[in-house]
KOLLUM-141707 format. One line per 8 residues: for each residue z, y, x of C-alpha. Coordinates in nm, 3 decimals, m for minus. Layout:
Z Y X | ...
***
This chain:
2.834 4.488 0.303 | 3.071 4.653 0.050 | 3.310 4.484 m0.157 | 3.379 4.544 m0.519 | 3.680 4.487 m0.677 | 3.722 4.579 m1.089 | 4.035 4.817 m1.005 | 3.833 5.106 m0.902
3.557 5.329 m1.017 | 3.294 5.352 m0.757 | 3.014 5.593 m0.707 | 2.708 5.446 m0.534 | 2.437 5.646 m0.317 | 2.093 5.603 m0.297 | 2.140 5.417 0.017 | 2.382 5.176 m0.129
2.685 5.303 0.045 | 2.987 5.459 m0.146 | 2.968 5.826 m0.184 | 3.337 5.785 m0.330 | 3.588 5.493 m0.504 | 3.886 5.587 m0.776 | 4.170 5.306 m0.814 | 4.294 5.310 m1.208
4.503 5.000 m1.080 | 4.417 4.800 m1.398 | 4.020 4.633 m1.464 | 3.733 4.839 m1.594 | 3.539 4.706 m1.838 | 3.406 5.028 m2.014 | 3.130 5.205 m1.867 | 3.114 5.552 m1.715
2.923 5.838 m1.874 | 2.878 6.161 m1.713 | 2.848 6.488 m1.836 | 2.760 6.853 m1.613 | 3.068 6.865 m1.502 | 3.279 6.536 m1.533 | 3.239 6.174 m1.463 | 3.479 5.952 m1.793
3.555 5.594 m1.817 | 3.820 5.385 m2.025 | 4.036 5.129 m1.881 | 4.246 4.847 m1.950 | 4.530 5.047 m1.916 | 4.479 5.209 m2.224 | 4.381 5.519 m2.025 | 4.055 5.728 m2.052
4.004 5.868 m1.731 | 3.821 6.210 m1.708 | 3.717 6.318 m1.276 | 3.496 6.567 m1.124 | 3.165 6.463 m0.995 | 3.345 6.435 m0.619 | 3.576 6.171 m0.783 | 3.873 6.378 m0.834
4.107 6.329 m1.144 | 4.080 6.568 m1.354 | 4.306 6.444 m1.607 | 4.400 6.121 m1.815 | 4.448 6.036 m2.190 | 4.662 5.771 m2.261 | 4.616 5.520 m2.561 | 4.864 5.266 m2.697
4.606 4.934 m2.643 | 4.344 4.852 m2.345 | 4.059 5.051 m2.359 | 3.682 4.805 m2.351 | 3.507 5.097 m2.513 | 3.259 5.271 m2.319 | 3.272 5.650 m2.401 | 2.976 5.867 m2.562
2.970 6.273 m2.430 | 2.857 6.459 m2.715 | 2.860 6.869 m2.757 | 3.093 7.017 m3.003 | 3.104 7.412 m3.059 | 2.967 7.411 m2.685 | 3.237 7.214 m2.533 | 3.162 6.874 m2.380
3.363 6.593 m2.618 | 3.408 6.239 m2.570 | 3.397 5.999 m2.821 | 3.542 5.664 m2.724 | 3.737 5.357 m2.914 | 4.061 5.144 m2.799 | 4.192 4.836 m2.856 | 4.485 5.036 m3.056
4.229 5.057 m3.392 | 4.143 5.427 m3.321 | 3.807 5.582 m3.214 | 3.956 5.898 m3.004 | 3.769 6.254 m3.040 | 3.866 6.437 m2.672 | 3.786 6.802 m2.556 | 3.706 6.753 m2.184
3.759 7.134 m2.083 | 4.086 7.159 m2.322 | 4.337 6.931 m2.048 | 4.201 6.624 m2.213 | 4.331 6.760 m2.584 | 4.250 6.513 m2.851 | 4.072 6.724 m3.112 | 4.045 6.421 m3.341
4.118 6.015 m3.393 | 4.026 5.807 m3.643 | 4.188 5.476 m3.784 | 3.932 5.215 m3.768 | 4.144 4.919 m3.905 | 4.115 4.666 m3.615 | 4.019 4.716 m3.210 | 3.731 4.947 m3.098
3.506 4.744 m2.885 | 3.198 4.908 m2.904 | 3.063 5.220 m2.782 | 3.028 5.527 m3.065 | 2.667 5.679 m3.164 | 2.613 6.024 m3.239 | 2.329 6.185 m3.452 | 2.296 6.558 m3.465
2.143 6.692 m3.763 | 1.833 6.941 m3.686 | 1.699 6.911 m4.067 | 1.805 6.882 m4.368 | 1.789 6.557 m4.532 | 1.906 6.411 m4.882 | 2.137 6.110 m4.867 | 2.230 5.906 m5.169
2.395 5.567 m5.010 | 2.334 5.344 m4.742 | 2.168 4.986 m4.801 | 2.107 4.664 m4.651 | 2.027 4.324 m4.763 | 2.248 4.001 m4.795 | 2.082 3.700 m4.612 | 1.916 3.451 m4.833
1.822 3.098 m4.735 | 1.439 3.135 m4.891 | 1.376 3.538 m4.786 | 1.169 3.688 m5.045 | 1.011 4.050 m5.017 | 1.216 4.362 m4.951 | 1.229 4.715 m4.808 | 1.414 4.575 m4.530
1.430 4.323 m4.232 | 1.650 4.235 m3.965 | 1.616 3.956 m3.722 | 1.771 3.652 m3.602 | 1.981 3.608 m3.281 | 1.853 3.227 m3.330 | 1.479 3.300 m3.258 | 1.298 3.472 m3.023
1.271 3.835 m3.243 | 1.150 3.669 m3.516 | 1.154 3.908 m3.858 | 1.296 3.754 m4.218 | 1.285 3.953 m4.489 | 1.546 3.968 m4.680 | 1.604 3.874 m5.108 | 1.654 4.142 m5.360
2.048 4.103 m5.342 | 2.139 4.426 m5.198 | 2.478 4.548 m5.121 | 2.579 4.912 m5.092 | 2.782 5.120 m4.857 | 2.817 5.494 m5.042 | 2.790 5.829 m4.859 | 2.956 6.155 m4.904
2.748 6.391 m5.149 | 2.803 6.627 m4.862 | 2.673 6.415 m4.623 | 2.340 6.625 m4.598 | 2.542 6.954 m4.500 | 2.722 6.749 m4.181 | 2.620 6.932 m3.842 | 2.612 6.580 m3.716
2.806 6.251 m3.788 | 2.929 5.944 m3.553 | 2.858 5.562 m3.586 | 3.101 5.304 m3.451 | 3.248 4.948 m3.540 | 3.544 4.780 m3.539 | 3.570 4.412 m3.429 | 3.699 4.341 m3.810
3.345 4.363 m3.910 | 3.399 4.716 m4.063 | 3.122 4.994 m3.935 | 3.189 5.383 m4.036 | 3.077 5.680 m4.004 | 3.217 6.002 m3.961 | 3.171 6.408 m3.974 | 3.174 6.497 m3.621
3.376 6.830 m3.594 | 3.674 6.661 m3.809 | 3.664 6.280 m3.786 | 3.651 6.237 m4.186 | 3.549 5.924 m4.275 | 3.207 5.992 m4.470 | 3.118 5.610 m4.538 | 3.173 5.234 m4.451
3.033 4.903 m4.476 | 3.174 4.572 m4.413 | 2.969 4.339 m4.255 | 3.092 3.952 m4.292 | 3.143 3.856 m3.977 | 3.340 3.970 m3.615 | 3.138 4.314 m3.486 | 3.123 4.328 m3.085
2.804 4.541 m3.038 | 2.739 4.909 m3.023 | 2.553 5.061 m3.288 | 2.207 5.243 m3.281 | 2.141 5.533 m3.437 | 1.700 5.530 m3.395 | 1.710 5.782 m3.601 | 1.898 6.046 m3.829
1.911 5.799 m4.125 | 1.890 5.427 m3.899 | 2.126 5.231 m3.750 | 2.105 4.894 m3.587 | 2.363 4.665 m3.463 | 2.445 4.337 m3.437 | 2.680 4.096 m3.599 | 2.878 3.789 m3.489
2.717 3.609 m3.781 | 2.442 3.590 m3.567 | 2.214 3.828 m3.728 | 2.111 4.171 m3.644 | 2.115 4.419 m3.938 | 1.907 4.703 m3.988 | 2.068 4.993 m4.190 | 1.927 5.269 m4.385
2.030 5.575 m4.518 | 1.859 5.660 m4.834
***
């Protein structure tokens, strides 16, 4: 019977036995993700780790704050990226084939915990701002819905007080755009190939989860508040 210890990456065969084990000598809490070529994980350390599929280090970023943030392999100009936050406030842009070369970070305002979302545009669409709906204690009709964490997926919907979160006017012309929260409560979004902020939205409680994009103009995630909010992008 093996035995696991939270210092070291391990890769697992089909039979259960370990193909291979990396030490980062500090606790992982992120989770891997793997592209063609590379195996990445954060770690507590503040580093994001970057190995070959044979569990060789490849190379290592270092951030200024533990890393919980799992990282999200995304395609940029046809090299493999990774998008990952840190406890330091920034979500980190890294070119994987480039010696680990940040290409981009962006200021978040508080510690990255959860794990980026990308959307790559195929279409065009037309964005004006994106909504959601305050929580009322006696829910009238609306567009939207979200559900509590206090029932068993049971849908509310939501009053007619709607907040906004505004978009870029050039929002429609991004090849693709990122998701990801900050445990302040703020969520943003930004252009992929640059990192520029494009919008925001402040939810009103501590933000934990990892956001879902469903689709190019819907994202879900959930809120300390103990709701889960359903965004559109209109």
């Amino acid at each position: 019977m093996n035995h696991f210890t939270p210092l070291f990456l391990y890769c697992i065969q089909e039979s259960g036995e370990v193909r291979w084990s990396y030490t980062c000598q500090k606790p992982i809490f992120s989770s891997p993700t793997t592209t063609l070529q590379f195996v990445v994980v954060g770690c507590v350390d503040g580093g994001i780790y970057t190995l070959t599929h044979s569990g060789k280090l490849v190379h290592k970023v270092m951030t200024s704050a533990p890393v919980f943030s799992s990282p999200c392999a995304v395609s940029i100009n046809g090299n493999d990226h990774i998008l990952i936050g840190s406890h330091d406030g920034y979500l980190y842009c890294i070119d994987l084939k480039a010696d680990g070369v940040i290409r981009w970070k962006k200021r978040s305002g508080k510690h990255v915990y959860s794990t980026p979302s990308c959307m790559i545009s195929t279409v065009e669409h037309s964005f004006s701002e994106m909504t959601t709906s305050v929580p009322d204690s006696k829910p009238q009709h609306s567009e939207l819905t979200f559900v509590s964490c206090k029932t068993d997926a049971e849908s509310f919907s939501l009053g007619n007080d709607r907040t906004t979160m505004n978009a870029s006017n050039d929002l429609k012309k991004l090849k693709g755009f990122i998701c990801c929260c900050a445990t302040d409560g703020k969520l943003f979004m930004v252009e992929m190939e640059s990192g520029t902020e494009v919008a925001s939205y402040q939810f009103p409680g501590e933000v934990f989860s990892s956001p879902v994009m469903t689709s190019f103009d819907q994202i879900i995630v959930g809120c300390r508040n103990n709701y889960v909010y359903r965004l559109s992008v209109v």
